[in-house]
Residue, then its C-alpha position, 0 to 999 in steps of 0.5 A: x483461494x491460496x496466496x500465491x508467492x508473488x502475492x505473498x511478496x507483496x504484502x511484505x514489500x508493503x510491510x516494509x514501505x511502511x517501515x520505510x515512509x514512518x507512517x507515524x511522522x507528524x504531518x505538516x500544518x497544511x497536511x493536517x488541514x487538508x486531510x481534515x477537509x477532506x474528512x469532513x466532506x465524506x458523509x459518516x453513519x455516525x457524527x464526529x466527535x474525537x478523531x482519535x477515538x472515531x475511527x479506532x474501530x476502523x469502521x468509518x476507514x471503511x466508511x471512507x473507501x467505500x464513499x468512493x469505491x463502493x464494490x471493494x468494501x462490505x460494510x456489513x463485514x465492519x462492526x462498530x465496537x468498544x472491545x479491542x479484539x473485534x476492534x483488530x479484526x476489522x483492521x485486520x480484515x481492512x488490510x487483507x480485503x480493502x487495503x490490498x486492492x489500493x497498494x496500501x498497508x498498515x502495520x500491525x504496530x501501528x494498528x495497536x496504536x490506533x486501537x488503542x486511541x493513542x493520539x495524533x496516529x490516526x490522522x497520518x494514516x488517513x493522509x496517506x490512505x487519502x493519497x493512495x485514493x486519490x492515486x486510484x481514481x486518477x488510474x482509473x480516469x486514465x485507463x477508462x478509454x480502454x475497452x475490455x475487449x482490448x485487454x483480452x487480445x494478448x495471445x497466451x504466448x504473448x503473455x508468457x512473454x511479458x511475464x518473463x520480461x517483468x521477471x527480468x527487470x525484478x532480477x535487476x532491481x535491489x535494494x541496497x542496505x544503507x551505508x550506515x545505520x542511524x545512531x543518536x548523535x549527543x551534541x555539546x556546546x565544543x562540538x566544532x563546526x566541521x564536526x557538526x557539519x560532517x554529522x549533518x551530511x551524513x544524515x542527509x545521505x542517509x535519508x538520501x538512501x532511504x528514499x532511493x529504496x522507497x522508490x524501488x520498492x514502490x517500482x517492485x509492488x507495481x512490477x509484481x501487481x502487474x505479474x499478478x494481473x498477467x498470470x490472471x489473464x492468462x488463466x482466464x484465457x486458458x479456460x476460455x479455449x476448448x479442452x483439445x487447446x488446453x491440453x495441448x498448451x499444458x502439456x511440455x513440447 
């Protein structure tokens, strides 16, 4: 099927929260355990060893989003390998297939890394992939008592409609460039209290910023996942209708 361009908007607003959030930062100690824990409660179809090394071919990635989301995953579409091409195809495949579907993305830099078995990498994306899923079944508990029948009431006017207005609250939502960039400080023992003080409050506004644009680019994502499921719906409720309706409603008044 051809990507459309809000779908191509997404994967690189994805792109871009994962630059934002540093993927790559050291988790906490609490962080680690707890990631660790909920590792090892998942039943693997080969032991744990090295963690580094275990999941560089990202078939038990796979193997853990399928523990709880059985219908996204193809297990069969993951080959367990040593070769670093067949390694990033599955990642690749990962991203595009699996990640897609949980608002989750990880870069291709940091896809070499974990290919590579380099150190202390991993564990960080399993922490924020375990968010993303446990944010996932949390929806889905919410919205079970929805019947798909009620889904389905939206009239093809009242669809466009809530189109046009997603469309409106994207128009007003941007993303603002950060006052200053971040510049490596060097710090001597003269340096005055103002000064040093000056420095540190600069850092934290920028951080400040940073954290205000992570906020809109989630808000975006989901704005634009949204638009996606309206446009679905209104296809298939198009062609639900009978060829006179459908003629008619494609056609310009």
């Amino acid at each position: 099927m051809k990507q459309t361009h809000y779908q191509t908007e997404i994967i690189v607003l994805r792109s871009e929260m994962c630059m934002v959030l540093g993927m790559d930062r050291l988790l906490s100690e609490k962080e680690e355990r707890d990631t660790l824990t909920w590792i090892y409660k998942i039943p693997f179809s080969r032991p744990k060893k090295n963690i580094s090394r275990d999941f560089s071919d990202g078939v038990m990635v796979a193997e853990i989003v399928e523990h709880y989301f059985p219908r996204i995953v193809d297990i069969h579409n993951y080959i367990t390998s040593c070769n670093t091409q067949q390694k990033l195809n599955n990642w690749n495949l990962l991203n595009k297939k699996v990640f897609s579907k949980l608002d989750f993305y990880v870069s291709e830099d940091m896809v070499e890394k974990i290919v590579s078995s380099t150190p202390s990498v991993i564990l960080p994306v399993l922490f924020f992939l375990k968010e993303k899923i446990e944010n996932k079944l949390a929806q889905a508990t919410r919205t079970q008592h929805y019947s798909r029948r009620q889904e389905n009431l939206f009239s093809d006017v009242e669809i466009q409609q809530a189109e046009a207005g997603i469309m409106a609250q994207l128009a007003e939502m941007k993303i603002t460039e950060p006052t200053q960039k971040p510049q490596q400080q060097m710090f001597f023992p003269e340096i005055s209290r103002l000064t040093l003080r000056q420095v540190m409050l600069e850092k934290e506004l920028l951080v400040q910023e940073l954290q205000d644009n992570v906020k809109i680019l989630q808000v975006k994502v989901s704005k634009l996942e949204e638009l996606v499921q309206l446009k679905d719906k209104r296809i298939e409720h198009l062609t639900s209708l009978p060829e006179v309706y459908k003629t008619k409603l494609l056609l310009p008044g």
